[in-house]
N, C-alpha and C positions, 0 to 999 in steps of 0.2 A: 504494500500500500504506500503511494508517495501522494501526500495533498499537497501543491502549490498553493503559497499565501503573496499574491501580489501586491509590489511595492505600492501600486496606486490604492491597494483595498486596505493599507496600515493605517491609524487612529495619527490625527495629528494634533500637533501642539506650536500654532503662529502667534506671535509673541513679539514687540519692537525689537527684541534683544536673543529670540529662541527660535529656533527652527526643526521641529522634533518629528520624529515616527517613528513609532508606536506598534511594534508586531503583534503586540498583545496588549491587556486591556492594563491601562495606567490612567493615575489622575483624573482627569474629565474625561476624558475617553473609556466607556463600557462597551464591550461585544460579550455578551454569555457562551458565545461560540469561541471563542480566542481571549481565554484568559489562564494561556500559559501551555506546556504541554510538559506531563509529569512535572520533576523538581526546578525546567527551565519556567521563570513566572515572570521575566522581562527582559524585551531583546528593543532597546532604542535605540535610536538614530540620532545622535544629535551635532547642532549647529552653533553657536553663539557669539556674539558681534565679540568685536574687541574690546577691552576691559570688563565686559560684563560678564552674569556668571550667575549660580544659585547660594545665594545666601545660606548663613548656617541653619541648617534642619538635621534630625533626629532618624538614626533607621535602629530596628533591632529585629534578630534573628534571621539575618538573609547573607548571603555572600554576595558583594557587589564587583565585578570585575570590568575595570574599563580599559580600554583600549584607542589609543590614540591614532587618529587615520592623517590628520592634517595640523598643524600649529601645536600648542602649548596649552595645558591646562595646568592652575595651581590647585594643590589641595592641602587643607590645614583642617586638622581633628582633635578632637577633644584627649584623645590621648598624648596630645604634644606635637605628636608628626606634622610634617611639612615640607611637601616638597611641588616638584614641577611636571609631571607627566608630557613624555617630547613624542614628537611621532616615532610609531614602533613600535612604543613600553606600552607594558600590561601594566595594570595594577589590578593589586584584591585586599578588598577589605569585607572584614569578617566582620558586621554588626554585634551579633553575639545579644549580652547582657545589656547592650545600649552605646550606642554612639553619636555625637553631632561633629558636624563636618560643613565646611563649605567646598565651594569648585567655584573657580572663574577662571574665564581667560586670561591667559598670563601677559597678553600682549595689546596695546592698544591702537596695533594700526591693522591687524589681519585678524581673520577668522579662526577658531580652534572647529573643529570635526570628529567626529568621536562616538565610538560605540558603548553604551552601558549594558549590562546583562546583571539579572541579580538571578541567583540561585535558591532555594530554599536549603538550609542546612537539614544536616540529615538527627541534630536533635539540637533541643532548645538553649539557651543559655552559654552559650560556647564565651569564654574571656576574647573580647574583642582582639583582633590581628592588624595588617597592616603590613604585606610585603609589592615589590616595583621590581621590574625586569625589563630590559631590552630584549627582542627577538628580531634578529636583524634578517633580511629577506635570505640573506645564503642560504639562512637554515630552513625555510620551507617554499623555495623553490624549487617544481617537480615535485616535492614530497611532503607528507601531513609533518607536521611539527607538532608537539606536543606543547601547549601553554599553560595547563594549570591539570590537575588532577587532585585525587583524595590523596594518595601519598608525593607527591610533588616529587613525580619519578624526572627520568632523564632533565634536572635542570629545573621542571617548571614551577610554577605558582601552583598552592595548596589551597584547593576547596575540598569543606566539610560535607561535600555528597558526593556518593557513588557515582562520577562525573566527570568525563574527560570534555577539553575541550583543542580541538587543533585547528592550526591555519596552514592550509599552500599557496601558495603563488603561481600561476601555469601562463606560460607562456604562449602567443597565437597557435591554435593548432597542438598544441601539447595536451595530453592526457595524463590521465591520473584514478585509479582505484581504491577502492575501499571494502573491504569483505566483514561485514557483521557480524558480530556473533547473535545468535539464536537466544527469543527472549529480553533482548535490550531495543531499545527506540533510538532516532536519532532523530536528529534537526541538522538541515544542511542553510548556509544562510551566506548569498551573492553579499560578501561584505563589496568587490568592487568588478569592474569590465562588465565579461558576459560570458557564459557557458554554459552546455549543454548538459545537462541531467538527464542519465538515462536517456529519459524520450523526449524530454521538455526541453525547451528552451529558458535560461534565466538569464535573467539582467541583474545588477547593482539594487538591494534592496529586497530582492527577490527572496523567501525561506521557501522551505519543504520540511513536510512531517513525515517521517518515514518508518515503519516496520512491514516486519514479516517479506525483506526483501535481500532477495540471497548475492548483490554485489550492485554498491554503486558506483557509478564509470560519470566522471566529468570530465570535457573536453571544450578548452577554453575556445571560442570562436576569438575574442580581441584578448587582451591582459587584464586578468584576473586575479582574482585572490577571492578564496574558501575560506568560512569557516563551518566546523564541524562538530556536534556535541555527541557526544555519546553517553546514554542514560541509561541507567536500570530501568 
């Protein structure tokens, strides 16, 4: 089973200063049909002018991982931390028992771009985290890269659920496979270009819900880059 969730049918959020979407159901945006699939419960899109940003607010019990596609984002939390998120770097913060945080653009003459994902942990109360990593394109061009997991194997960033998450980079015309294992879900999600799923075409923006499917095959038609979840 693969359902296609097109970039044009995501929830959005326009704003003087936000430009967001929404795969699933966040903030003013409800759909009872897409509010999450299994522990993945938010995959945004987001955009925000220069110097501007989200004020400090409050999360608890979710794993938030963001990733940076274009410009700079600052992040400062209640546990002290503070740093810069550059295009590239992951980050993941572990809500836990409670955290406030802000995010803005670090820069005031260009845009930041930027992926958010939060996860549900796989139990409540976890002592808030807070780890950043660059993953520079060598390492997942032609091939899945591995960027966060439950035990933070080869390298990557630690999330508290049964939860891998990878990116590739494919080049025009290059290919790339993925073999499932039996009984887990996936989410595939056009972070950028455009390529071929199986039998579908996606574009930049583009996800897919996927189980009970014995090999998926993506095949960049321009310059792309994948990202990949895999779930219990």
């Amino acid at each position: 089973m693969i359902q296609i969730r097109r970039q044009q049918e995501r929830g959005k959020t326009k704003l003087s200063w936000l430009d967001s979407r929404h795969t699933f159901s966040f903030g003013d945006y409800h759909d009872p049909q897409h509010m999450g699939f299994g522990a993945l419960r938010v995959i945004n899109e987001d955009r925000v002018a220069p110097g501007a940003g989200f004020p400090t607010h409050g999360h608890r019990d979710m794993e938030i991982v963001t990733y940076v596609l274009e410009g700079e984002l600052a992040h400062r939390d209640s546990t002290g931390t503070s740093s810069v998120i550059r295009a590239g770097e992951v980050q993941r913060m572990s809500a836990g028992t409670g955290i406030s945080h802000s995010e803005f653009n670090n820069s005031t003459d260009a845009g930041v771009h930027f992926l958010q994902i939060w996860i549900l942990p796989e139990r409540p109360a976890i002592t808030p985290a807070y780890e950043q990593r660059a993953f520079g394109a060598y390492g997942k061009t032609g091939s899945w890269q591995l960027i966060a997991c439950r035990d933070g194997e080869h390298g990557s960033l630690t999330v508290h659920q049964d939860a891998k998450i990878y990116l590739a980079n494919l080049d025009p015309g290059a290919s790339l496979e993925f073999e499932p294992q039996t009984k887990r879900n996936y989410w595939a999600q056009i972070v950028r270009g455009e390529a071929r799923f199986n039998d579908s075409a996606m574009t930049a923006g583009d996800g897919a819900a996927i189980a009970n499917e014995a090999k998926l095959k993506f095949i960049a038609s321009a310059p792309a880059e994948i990202m990949l979840f895999d779930l219990a």
